[in-house]
N, C-alpha and C positions, 0 to 999 in steps of 0.2 A: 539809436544804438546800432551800432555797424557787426552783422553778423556775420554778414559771408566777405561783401567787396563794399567799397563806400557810395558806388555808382546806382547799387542794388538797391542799397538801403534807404540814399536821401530820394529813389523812386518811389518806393516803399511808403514817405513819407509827403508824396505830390510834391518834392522840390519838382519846378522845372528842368527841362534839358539844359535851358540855354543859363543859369543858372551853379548845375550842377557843374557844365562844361566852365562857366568863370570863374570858381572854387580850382577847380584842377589848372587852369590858366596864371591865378594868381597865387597860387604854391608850386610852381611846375618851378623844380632846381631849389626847392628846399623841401618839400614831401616828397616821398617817394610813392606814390595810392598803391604798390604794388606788394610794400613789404614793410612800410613804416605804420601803415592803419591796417590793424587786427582786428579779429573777432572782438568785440566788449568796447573800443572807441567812442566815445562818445561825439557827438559833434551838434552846433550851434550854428544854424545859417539867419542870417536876417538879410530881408529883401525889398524891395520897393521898386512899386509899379505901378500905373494910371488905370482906373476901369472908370467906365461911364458910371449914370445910376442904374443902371439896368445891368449891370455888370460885365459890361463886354471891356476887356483890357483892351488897352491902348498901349501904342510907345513901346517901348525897349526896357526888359526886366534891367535894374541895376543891384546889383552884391552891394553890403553895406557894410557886413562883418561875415568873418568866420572863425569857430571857435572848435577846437580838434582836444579832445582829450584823450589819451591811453596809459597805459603800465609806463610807455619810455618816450610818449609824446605829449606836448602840452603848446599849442600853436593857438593865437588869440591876434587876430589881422581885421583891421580897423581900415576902411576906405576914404580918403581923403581925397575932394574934387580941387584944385588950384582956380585959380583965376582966369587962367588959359583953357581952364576945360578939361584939361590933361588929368585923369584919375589913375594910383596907386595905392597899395596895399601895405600899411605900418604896422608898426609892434605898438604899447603902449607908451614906448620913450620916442616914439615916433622914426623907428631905425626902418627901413625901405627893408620888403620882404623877397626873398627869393632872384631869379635870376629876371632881372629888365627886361634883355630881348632876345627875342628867337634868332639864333646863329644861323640858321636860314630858312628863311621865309618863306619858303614854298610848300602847298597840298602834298606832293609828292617826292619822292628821293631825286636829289640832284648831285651834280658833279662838282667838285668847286677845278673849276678849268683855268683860273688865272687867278694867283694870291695876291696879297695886298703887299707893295711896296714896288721896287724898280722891275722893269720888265723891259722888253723887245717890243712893240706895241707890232700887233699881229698884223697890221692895216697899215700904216705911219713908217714901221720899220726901223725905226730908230728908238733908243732906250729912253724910256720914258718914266715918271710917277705914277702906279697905279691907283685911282684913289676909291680905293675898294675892296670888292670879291665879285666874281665871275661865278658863276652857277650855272653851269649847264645843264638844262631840261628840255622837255618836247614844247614845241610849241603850245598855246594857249593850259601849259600846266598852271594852276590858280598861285597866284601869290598871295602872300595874307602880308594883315599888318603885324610888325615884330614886337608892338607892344601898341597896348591902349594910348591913343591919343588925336590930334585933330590934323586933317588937312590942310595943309599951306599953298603948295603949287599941284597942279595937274593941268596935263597939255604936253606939247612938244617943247623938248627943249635941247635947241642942236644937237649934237653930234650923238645924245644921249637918247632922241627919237622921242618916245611918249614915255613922260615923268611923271612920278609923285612922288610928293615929300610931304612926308609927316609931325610935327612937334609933339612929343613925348611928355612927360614928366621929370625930373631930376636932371633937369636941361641936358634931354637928347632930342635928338633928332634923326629922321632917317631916310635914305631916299631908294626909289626902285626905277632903272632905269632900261629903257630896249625895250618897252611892251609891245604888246601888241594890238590890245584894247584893257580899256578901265572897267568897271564896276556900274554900271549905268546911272546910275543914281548916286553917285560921288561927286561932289563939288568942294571949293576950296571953302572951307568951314565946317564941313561935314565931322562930327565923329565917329571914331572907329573903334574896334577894340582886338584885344590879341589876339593875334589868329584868324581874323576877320579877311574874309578875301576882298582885296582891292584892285584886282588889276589879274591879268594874265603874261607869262612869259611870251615875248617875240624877238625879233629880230631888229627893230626899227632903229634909224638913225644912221652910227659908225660901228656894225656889227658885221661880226663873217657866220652869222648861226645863230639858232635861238638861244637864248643864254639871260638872266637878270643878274644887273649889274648893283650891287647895295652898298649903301654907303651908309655909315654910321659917324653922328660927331657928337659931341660932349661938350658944351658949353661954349659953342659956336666953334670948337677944334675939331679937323679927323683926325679921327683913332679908325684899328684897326678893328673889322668887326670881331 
């Protein structure tokens, strides 16, 4: 039962951090923790994780459910892994919870310095399709991934310098382009989860400044992040 903030209380209770933080991840854009969960809330976490016999954990906590009670809230999110790896958070008709992805992916505040759609192209000079957003930050600021799911590409890829792209759940996809270096330990298969740093802002490739370039598509279409 949530008496002061919900953060306090699933501590209160030995939830994990990295746990507590996948709850807030996977309602972030339909709870508000700040002013939708009250004193008296009730909440339901189920969790799963590997330990030896000896009980040292292993591997990566995974959320399985979460269950929110109050006076004007009633939220019950069920995790479903796909075939692809890809995990998301349903209702019980199976309706996709909260908001997909993070409109921008970066640790720290950024600029958005070029929208998505026709442009001047800053380098080119001539008017072009932007296929994207432009996010202007300092260099090496962490980029995360914009929603749970797995590695496809990383490496250079022309003009876009050092790439990664991700497959999603609810057929998205997403890509970070202009790094400056990866995550060390990311390979093409690897999974990730929201929020998750993958990579750092640079310059690399057809850039005039450090800046991450994101691209989001939908059922193998760009759409506009």
């Amino acid at each position: 039962t949530v008496e002061t903030n919900f953060s306090k209380a699933a501590q209160n209770q030995d939830v994990p951090e990295a746990i507590v933080n996948q709850v807030i991840n996977a309602l972030d854009g339909e709870v508000d923790f700040s002013s939708d969960i009250q004193k008296g809330t009730l909440f339901d976490i189920i969790a799963e994780y590997k330990q030896t016999e000896g009980g040292l954990e292993i591997g990566t906590k995974q959320l399985l459910f979460i269950g929110l009670k109050g006076s004007a809230l009633q939220v019950n999110r069920y995790a479903y892994t796909a075939k692809d790896g890809t995990t998301a958070f349903y209702d019980a008709r199976g309706k996709s919870s909260g908001k997909m992805l993070l409109k921008r992916p970066l640790k720290d505040k950024a600029r958005l310095s070029s929208a998505y759609g026709k442009r001047k192209h800053p380098i080119l000079k001539y008017e072009i399709f932007h296929k994207g957003v432009d996010l202007a930050a300092p260099k090496n600021t962490p980029v995360q991934a914009a929603a749970d799911g797995v590695i496809t590409s990383i490496g250079r890829k022309g003009s876009y310098g050092k790439y990664i792209s991700i497959r999603h759940a609810d057929g998205y996809q997403t890509a970070y382009a202009h790094l400056n270096g990866y995550r060390a330990d990311l390979k093409v298969k690897s999974k990730v989860k929201r929020g998750e740093v993958i990579g750092y802002v640079g310059s690399t490739g057809r850039s005039t400044g450090p800046h991450l370039h994101f691209t989001v598509y939908k059922n193998g279409k760009m759409i506009n992040p």
